[in-house]
C-alpha positions as CSV (number, residue, x, y, z in Angstrom):
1,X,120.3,-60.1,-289.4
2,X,121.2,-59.7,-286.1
3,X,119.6,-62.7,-283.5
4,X,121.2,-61.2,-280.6
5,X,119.3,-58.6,-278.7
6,X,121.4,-55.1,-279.1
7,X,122.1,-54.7,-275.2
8,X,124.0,-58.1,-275.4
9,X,125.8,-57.5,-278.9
10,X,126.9,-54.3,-277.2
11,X,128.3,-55.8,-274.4
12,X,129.9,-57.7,-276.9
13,X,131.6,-55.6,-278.4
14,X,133.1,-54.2,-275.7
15,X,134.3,-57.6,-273.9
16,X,136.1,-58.2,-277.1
17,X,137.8,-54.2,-277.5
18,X,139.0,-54.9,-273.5
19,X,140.7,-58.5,-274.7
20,X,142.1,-57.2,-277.6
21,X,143.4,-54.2,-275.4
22,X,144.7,-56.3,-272.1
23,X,145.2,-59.8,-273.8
24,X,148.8,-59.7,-272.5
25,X,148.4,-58.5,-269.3
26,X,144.7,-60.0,-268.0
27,X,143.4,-63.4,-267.7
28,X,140.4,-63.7,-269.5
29,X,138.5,-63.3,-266.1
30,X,135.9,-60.4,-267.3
31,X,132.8,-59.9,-268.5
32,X,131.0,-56.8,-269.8
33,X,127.2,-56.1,-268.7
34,X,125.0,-53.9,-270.1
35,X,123.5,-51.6,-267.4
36,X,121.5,-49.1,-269.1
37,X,120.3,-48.4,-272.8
38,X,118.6,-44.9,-273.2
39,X,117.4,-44.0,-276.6
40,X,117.5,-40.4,-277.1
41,X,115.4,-37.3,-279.2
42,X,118.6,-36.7,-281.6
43,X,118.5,-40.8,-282.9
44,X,121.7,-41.5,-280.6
45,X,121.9,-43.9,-277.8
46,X,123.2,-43.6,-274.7
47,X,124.8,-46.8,-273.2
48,X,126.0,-47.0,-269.4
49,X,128.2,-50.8,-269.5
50,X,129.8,-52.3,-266.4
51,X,133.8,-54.5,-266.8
52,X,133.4,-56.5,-264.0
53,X,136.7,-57.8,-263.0
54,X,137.4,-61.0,-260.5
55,X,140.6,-59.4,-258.4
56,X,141.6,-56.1,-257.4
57,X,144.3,-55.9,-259.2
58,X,142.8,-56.6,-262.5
59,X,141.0,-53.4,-261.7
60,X,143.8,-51.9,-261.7
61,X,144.9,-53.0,-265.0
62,X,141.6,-52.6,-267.1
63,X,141.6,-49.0,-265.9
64,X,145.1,-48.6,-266.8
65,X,147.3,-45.4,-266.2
66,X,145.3,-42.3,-266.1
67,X,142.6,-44.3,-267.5
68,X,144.3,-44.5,-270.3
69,X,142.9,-48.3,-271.1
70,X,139.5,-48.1,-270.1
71,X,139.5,-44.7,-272.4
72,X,140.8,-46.4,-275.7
73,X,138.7,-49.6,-274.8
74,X,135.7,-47.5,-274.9
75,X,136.6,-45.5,-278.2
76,X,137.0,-48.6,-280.1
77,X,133.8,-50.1,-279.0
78,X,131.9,-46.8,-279.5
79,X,133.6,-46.8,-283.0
80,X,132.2,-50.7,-283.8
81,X,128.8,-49.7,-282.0
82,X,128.2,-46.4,-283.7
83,X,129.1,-49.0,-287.3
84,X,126.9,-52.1,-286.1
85,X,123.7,-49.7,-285.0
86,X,124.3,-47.0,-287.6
87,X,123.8,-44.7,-285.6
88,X,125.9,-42.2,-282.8
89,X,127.0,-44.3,-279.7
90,X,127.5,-42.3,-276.6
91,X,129.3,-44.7,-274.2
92,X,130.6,-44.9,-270.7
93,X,132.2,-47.6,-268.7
94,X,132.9,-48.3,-265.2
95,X,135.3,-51.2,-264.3
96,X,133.8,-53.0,-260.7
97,X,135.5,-55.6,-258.5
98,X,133.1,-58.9,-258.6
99,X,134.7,-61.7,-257.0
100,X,133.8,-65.2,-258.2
101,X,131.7,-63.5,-260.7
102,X,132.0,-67.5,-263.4
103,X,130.0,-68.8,-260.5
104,X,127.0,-66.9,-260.3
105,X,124.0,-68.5,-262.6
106,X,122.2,-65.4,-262.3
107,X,124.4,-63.1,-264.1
108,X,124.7,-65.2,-266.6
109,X,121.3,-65.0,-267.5
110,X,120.5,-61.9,-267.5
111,X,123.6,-61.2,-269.8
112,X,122.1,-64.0,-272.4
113,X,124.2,-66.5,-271.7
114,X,124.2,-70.3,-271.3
115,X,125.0,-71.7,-267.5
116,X,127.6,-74.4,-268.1
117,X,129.7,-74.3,-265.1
């Protein structure tokens, strides 16, 4: 049973594929947002997720070479999401600069999350 709307275990899944993936090289100063969620005709959903990063250079980082991160980030999480939904996952991500993003109440309620700051 999952309590957790599907937009949020999404973004999830994908926070935790970018740890795994950058845990040596990036604070854990991201958070993933779900931006869009487009059921298509075929059964497959389309999901459009935002990394939004605190500096510049952790940009930099979660991109990676030749986009080599953000590509393997996204083909585990599709992998997990395609498994937790049972269904096909088509997935795109965009990394963003979003200074001071831990102090905005806002964001953290519209991603499901508590404000403790």
């Amino acid at each position: 049973i999952m309590d957790a709307p599907a937009r949020v275990l999404a973004a999830e899944i994908t926070r935790e594929k970018a740890f795994l993936r950058l845990h040596d090289e990036l604070p854990y100063e991201l958070i993933v947002e779900t931006e869009a969620w487009e059921e298509r005709k075929d059964g497959s959903v389309k999901i459009d997720q935002t990394i939004f990063v605190a500096r510049e250079s952790q940009r930099k980082i979660a991109i990676g070479a030749k986009g080599q991160s953000i590509k393997t980030i996204g083909e585990l999480a599709r992998k997990e999401m395609e498994a937790a939904f049972g269904r096909r996952v088509h997935l795109f991500l965009h990394v963003k600069l979003r200074e001071n993003w831990t102090e905005e109440r806002a964001l953290y309620a519209r991603l499901g999350l508590d404000w403790d700051a």
